[in-house]
PDB file of N, CA, C and O in Angstrom:
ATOM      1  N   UNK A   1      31.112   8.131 207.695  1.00  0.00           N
ATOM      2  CA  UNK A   1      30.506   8.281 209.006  1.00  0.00           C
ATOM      3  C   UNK A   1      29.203   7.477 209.030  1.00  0.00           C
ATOM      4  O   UNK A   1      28.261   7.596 208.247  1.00  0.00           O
ATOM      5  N   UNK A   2      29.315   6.642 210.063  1.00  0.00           N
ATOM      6  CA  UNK A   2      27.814   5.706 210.397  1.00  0.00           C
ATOM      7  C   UNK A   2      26.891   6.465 211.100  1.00  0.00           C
ATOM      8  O   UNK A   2      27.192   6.840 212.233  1.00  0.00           O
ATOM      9  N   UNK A   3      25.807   6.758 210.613  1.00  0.00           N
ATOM     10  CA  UNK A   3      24.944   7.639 211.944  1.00  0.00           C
ATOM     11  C   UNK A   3      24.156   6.219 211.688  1.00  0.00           C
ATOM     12  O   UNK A   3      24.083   5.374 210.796  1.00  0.00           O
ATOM     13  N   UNK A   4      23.451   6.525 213.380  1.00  0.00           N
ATOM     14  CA  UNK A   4      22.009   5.406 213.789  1.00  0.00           C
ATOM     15  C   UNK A   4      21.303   6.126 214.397  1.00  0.00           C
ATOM     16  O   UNK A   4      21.687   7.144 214.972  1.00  0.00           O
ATOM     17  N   UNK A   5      20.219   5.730 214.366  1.00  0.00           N
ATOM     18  CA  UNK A   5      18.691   6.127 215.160  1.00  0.00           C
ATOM     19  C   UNK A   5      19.292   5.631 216.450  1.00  0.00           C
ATOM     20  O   UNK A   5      19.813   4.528 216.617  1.00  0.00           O
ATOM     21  N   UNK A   6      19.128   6.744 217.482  1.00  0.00           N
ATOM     22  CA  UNK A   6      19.092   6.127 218.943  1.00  0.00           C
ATOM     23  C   UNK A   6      18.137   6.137 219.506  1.00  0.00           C
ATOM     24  O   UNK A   6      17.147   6.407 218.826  1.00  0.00           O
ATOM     25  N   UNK A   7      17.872   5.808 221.286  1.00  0.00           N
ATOM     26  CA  UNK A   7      17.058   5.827 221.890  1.00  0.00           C
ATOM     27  C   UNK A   7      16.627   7.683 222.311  1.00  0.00           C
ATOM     28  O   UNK A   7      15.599   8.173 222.778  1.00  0.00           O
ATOM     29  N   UNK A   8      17.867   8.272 221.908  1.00  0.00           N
ATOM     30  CA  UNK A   8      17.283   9.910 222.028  1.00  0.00           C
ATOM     31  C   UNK A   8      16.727  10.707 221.423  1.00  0.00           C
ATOM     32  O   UNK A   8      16.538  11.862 221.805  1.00  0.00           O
ATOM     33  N   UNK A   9      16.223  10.043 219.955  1.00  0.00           N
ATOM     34  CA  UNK A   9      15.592  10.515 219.178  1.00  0.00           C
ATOM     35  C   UNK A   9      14.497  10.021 218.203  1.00  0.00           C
ATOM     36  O   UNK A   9      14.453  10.284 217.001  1.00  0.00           O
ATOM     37  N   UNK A  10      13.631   9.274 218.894  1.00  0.00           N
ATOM     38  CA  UNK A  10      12.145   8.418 218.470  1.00  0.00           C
ATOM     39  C   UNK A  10      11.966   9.807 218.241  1.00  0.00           C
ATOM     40  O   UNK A  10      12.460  10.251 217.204  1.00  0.00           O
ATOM     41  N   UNK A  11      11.273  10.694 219.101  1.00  0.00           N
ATOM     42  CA  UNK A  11       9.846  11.187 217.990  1.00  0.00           C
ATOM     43  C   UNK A  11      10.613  12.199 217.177  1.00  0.00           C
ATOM     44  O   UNK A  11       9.707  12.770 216.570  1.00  0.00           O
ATOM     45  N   UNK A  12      11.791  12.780 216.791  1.00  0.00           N
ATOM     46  CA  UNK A  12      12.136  12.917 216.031  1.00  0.00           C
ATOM     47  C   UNK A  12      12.106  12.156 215.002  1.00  0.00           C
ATOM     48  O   UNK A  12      11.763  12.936 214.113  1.00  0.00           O
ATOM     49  N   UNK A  13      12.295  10.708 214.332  1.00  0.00           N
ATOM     50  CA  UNK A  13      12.116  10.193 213.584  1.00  0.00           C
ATOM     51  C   UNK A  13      10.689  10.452 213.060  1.00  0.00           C
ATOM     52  O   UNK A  13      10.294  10.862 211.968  1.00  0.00           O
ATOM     53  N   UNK A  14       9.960  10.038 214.323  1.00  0.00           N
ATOM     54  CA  UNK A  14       8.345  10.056 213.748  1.00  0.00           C
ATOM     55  C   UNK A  14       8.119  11.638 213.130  1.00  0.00           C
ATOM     56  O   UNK A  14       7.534  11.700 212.049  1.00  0.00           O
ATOM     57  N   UNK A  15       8.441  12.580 213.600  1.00  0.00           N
ATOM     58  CA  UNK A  15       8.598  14.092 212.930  1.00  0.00           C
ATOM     59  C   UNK A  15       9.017  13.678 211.581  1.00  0.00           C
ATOM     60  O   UNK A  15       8.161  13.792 210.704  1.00  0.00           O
ATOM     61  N   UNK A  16      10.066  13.260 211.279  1.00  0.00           N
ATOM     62  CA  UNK A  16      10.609  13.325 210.394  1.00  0.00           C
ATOM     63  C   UNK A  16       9.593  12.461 208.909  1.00  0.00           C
ATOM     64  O   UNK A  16       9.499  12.709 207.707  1.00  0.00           O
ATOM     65  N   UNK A  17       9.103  11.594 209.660  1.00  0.00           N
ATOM     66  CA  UNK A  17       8.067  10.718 208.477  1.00  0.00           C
ATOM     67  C   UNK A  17       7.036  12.125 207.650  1.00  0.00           C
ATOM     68  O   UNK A  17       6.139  11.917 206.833  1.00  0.00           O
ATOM     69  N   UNK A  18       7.393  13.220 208.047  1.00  0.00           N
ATOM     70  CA  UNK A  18       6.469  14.176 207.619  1.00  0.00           C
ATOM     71  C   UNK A  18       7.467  15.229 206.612  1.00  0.00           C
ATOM     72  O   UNK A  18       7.111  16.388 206.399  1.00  0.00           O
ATOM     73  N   UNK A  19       8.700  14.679 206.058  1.00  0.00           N
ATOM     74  CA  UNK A  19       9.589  15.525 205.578  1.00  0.00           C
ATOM     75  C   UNK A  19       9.307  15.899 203.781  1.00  0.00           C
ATOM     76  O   UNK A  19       9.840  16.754 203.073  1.00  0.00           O
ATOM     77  N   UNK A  20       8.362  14.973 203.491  1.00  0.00           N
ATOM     78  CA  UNK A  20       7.899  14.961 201.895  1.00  0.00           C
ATOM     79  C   UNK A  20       6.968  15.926 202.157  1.00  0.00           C
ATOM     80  O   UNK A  20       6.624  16.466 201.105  1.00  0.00           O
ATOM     81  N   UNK A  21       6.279  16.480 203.356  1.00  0.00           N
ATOM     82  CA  UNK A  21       4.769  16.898 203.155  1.00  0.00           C
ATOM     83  C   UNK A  21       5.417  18.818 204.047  1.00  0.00           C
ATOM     84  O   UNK A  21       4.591  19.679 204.347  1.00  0.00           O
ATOM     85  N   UNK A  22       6.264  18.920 204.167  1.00  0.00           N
ATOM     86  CA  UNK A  22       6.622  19.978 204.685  1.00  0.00           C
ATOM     87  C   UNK A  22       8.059  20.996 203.755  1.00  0.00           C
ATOM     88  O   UNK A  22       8.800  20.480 202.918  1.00  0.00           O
ATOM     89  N   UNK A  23       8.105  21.987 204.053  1.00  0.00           N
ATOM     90  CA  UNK A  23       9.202  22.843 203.095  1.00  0.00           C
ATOM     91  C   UNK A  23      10.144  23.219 203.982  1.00  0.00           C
ATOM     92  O   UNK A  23      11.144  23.757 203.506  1.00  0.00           O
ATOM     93  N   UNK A  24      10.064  23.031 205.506  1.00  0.00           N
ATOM     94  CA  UNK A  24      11.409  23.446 206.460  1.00  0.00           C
ATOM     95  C   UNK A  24      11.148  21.944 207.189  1.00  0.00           C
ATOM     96  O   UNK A  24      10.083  21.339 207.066  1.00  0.00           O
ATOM     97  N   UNK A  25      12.439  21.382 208.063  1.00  0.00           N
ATOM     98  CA  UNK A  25      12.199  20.983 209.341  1.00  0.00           C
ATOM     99  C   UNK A  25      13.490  21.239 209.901  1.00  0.00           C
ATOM    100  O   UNK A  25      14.662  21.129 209.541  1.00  0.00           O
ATOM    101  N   UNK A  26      12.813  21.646 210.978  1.00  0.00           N
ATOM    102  CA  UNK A  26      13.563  22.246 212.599  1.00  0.00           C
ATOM    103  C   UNK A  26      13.861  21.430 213.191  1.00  0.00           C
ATOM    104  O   UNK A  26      12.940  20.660 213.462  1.00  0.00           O
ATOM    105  N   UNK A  27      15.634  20.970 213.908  1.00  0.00           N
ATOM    106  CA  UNK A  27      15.871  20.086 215.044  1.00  0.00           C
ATOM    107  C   UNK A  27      17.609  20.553 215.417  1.00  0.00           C
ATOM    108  O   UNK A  27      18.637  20.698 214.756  1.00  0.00           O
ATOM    109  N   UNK A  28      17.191  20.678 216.927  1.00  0.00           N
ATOM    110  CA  UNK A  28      18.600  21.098 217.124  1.00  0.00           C
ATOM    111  C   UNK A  28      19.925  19.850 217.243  1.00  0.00           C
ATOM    112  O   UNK A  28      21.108  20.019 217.538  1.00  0.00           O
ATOM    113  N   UNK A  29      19.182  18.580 216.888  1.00  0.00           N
ATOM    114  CA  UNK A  29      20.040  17.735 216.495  1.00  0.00           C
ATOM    115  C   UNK A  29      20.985  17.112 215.442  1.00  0.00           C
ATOM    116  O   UNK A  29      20.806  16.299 214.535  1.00  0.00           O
ATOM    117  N   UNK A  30      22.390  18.008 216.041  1.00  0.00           N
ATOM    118  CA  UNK A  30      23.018  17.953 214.438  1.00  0.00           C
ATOM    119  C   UNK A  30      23.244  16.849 213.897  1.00  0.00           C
ATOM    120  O   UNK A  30      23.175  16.894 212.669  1.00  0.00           O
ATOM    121  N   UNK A  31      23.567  15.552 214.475  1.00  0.00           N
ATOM    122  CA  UNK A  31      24.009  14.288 213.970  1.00  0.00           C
ATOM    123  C   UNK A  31      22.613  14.190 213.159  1.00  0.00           C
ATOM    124  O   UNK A  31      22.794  14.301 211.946  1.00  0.00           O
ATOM    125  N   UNK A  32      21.273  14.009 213.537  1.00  0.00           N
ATOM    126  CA  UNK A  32      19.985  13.878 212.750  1.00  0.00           C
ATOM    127  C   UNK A  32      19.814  14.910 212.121  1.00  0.00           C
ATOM    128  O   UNK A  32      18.784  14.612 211.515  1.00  0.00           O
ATOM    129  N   UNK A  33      20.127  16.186 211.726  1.00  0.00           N
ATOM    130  CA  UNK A  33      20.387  16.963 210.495  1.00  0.00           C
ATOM    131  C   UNK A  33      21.223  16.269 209.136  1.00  0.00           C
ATOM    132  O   UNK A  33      20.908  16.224 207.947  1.00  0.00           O
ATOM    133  N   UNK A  34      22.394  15.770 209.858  1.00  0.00           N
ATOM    134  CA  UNK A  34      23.306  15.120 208.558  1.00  0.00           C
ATOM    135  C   UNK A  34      22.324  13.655 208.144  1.00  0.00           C
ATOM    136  O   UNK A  34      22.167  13.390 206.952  1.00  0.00           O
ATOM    137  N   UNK A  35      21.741  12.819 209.157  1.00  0.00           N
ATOM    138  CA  UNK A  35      21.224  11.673 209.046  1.00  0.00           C
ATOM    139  C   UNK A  35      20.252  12.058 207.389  1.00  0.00           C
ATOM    140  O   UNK A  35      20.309  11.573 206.259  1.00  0.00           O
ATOM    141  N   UNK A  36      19.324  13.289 208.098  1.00  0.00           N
ATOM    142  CA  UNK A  36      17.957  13.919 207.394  1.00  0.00           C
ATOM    143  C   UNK A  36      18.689  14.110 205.902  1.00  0.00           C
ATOM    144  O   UNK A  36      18.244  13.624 204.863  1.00  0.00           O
ATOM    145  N   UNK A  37      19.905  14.919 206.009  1.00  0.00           N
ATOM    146  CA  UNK A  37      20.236  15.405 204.650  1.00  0.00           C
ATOM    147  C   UNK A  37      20.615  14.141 203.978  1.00  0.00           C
ATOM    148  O   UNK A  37      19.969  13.933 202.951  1.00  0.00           O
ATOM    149  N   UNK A  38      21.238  13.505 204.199  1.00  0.00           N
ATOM    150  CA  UNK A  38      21.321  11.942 203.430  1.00  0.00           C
ATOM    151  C   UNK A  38      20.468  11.459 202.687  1.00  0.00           C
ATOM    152  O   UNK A  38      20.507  10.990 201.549  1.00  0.00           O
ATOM    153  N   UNK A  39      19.241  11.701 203.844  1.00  0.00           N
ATOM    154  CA  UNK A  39      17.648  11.211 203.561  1.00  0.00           C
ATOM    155  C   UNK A  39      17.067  12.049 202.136  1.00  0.00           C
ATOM    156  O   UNK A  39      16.377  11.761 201.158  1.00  0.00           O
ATOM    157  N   UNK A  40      17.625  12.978 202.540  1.00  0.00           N
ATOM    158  CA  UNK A  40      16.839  13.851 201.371  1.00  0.00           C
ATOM    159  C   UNK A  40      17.635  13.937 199.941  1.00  0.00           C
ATOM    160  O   UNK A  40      17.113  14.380 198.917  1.00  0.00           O
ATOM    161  N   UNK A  41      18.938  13.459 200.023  1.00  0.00           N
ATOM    162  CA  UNK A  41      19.652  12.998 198.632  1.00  0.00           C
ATOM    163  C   UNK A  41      19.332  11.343 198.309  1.00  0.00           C
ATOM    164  O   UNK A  41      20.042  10.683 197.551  1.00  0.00           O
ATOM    165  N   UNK A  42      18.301  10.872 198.923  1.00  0.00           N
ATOM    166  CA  UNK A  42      18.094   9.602 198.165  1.00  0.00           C
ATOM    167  C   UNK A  42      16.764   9.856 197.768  1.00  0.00           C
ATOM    168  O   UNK A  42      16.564   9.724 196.560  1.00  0.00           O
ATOM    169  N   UNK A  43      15.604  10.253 198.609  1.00  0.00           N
ATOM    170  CA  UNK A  43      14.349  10.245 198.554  1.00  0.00           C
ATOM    171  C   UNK A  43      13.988  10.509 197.273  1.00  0.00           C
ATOM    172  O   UNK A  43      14.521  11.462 196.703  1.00  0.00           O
ATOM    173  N   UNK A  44      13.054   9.738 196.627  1.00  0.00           N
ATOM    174  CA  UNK A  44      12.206   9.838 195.762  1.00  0.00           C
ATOM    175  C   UNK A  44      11.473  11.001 195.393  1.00  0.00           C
ATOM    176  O   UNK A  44      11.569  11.267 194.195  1.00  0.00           O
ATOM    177  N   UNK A  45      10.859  11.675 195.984  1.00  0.00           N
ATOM    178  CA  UNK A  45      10.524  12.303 195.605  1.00  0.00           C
ATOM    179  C   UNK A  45      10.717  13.742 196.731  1.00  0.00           C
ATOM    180  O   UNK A  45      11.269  13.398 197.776  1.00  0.00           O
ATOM    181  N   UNK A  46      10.303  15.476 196.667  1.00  0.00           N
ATOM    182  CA  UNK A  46      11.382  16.198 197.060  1.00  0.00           C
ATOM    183  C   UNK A  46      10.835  16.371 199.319  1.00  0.00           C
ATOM    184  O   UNK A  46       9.756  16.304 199.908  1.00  0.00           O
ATOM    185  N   UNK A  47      12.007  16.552 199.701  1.00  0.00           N
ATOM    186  CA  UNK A  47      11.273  16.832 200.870  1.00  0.00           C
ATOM    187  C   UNK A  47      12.063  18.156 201.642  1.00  0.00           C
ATOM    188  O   UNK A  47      13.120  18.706 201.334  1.00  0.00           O
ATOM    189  N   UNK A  48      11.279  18.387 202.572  1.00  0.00           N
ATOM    190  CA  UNK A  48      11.738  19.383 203.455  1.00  0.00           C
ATOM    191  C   UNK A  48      13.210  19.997 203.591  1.00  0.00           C
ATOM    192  O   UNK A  48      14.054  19.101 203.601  1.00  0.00           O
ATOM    193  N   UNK A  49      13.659  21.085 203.681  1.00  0.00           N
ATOM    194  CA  UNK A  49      15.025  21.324 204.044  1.00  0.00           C
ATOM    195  C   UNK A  49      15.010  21.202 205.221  1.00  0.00           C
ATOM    196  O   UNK A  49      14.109  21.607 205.955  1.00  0.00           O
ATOM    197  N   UNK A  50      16.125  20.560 205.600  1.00  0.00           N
ATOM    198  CA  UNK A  50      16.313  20.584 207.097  1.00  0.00           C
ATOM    199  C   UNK A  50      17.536  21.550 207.872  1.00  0.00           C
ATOM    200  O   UNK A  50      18.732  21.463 207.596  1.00  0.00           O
ATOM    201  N   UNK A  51      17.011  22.386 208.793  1.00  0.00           N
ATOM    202  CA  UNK A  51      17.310  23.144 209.487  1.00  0.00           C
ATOM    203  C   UNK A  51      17.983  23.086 210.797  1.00  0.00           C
ATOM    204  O   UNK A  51      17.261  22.619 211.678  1.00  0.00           O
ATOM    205  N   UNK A  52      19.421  23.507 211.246  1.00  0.00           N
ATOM    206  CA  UNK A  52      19.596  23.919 212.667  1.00  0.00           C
ATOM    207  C   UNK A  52      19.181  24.125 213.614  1.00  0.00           C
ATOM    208  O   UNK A  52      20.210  23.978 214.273  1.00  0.00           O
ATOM    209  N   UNK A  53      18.596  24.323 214.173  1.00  0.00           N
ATOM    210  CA  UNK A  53      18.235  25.294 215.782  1.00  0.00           C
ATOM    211  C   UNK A  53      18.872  25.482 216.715  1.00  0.00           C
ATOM    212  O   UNK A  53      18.516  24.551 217.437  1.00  0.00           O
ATOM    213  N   UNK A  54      19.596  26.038 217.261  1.00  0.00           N
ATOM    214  CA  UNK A  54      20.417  26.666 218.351  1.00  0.00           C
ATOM    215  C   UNK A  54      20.321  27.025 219.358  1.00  0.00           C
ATOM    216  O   UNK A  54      21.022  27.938 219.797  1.00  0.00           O
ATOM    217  N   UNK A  55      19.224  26.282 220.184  1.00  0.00           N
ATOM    218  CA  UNK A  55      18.977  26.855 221.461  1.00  0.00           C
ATOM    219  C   UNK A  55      19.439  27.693 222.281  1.00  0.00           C
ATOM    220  O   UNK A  55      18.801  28.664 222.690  1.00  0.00           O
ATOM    221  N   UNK A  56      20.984  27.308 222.716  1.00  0.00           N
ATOM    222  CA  UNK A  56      22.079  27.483 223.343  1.00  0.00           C
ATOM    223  C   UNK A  56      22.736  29.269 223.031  1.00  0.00           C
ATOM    224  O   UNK A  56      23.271  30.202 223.631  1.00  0.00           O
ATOM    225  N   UNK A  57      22.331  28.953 221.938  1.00  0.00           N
ATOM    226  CA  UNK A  57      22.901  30.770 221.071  1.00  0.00           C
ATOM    227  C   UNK A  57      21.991  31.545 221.266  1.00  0.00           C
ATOM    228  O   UNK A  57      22.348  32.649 220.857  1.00  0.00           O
ATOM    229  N   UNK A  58      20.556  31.590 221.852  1.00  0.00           N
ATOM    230  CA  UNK A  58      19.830  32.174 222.361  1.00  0.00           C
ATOM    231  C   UNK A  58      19.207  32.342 223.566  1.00  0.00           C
ATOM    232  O   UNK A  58      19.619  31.806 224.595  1.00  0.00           O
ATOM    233  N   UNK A  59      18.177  33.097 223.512  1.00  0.00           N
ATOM    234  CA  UNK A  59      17.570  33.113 225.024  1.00  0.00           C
ATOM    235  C   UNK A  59      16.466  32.469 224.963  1.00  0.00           C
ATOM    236  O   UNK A  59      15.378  33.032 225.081  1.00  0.00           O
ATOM    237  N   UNK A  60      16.662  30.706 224.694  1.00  0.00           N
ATOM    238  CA  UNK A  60      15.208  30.097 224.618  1.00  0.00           C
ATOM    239  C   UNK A  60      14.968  29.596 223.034  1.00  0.00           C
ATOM    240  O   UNK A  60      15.340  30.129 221.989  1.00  0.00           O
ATOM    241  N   UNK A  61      14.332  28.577 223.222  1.00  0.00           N
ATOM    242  CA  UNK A  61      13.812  27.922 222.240  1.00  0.00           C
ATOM    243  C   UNK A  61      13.058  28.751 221.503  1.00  0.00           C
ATOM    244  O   UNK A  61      13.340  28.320 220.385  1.00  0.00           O
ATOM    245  N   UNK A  62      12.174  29.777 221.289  1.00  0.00           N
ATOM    246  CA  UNK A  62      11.645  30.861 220.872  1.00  0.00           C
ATOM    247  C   UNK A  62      12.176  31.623 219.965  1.00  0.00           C
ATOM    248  O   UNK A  62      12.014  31.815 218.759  1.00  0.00           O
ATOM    249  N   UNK A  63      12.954  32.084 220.931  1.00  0.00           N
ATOM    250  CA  UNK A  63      14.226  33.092 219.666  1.00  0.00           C
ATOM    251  C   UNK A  63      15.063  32.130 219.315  1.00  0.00           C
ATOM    252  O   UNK A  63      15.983  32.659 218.691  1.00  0.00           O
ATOM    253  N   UNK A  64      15.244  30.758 219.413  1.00  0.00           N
ATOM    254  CA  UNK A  64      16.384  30.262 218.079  1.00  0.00           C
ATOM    255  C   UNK A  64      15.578  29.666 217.095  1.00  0.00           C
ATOM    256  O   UNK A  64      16.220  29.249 216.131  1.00  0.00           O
ATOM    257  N   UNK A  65      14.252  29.487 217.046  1.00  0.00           N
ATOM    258  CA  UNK A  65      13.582  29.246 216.355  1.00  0.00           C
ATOM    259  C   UNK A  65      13.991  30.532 215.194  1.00  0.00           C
ATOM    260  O   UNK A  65      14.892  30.538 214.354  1.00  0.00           O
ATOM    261  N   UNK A  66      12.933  31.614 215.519  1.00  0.00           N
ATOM    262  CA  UNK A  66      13.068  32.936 214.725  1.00  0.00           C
ATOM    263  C   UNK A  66      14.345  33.229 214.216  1.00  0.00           C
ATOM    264  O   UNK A  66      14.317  33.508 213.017  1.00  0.00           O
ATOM    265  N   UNK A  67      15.462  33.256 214.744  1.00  0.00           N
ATOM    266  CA  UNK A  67      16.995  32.853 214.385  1.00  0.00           C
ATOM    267  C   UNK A  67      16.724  32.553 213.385  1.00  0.00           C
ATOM    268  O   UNK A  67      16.523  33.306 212.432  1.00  0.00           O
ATOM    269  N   UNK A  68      16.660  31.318 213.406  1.00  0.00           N
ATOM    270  CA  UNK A  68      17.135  30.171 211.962  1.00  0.00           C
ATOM    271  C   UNK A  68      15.871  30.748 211.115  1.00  0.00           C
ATOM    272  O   UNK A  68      16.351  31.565 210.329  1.00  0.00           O
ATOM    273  N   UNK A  69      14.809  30.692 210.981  1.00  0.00           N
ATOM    274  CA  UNK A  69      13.575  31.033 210.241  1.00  0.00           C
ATOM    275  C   UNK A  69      14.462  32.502 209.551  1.00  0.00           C
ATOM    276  O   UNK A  69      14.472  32.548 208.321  1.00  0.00           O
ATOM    277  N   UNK A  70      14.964  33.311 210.080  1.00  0.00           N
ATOM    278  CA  UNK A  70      14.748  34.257 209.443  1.00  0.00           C
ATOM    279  C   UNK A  70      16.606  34.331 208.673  1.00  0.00           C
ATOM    280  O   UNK A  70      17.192  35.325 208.243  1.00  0.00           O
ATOM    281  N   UNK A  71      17.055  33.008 208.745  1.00  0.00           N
ATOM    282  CA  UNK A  71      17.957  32.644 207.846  1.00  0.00           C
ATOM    283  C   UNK A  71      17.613  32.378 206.591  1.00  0.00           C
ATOM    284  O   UNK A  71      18.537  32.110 205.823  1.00  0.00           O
ATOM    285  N   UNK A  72      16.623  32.382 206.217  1.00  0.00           N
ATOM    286  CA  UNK A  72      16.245  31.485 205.485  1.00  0.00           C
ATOM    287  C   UNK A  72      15.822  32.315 203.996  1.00  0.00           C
ATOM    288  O   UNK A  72      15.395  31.677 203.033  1.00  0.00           O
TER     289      UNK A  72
END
């Protein structure tokens, strides 16, 4: 599977330049979840797990946050 950076997800990327310096990251974008996990089986050195979010399965960005957080 080819994933690419699109035009729907710049500042996600730029989020993402912060994945060495953090221990979760949150995005309800699954194609850029698999992109991220790729990322994080090559990277040098260790970075962030990257996480789901589910908007849709909740009532609001709020509670799918807490959702997934308390997957964890």
């Amino acid at each position: 599977m080819d994933l690419k950076v699109t035009d729907g997800n710049p500042l996600g990327v730029l989020h993402a330049s912060y994945l060495p310096d953090c221990d979760v990251f949150l995005t309800a974008d699954k194609i850029f979840v698999l992109a991220l996990d790729r990322v994080a089986e090559q990277a040098p050195v260790p970075v962030g797990r990257v996480h789901r979010v589910e908007p849709a399965a909740h009532n609001g960005i709020v509670e799918a946050i807490e959702a997934t957080l308390r997957t964890l």
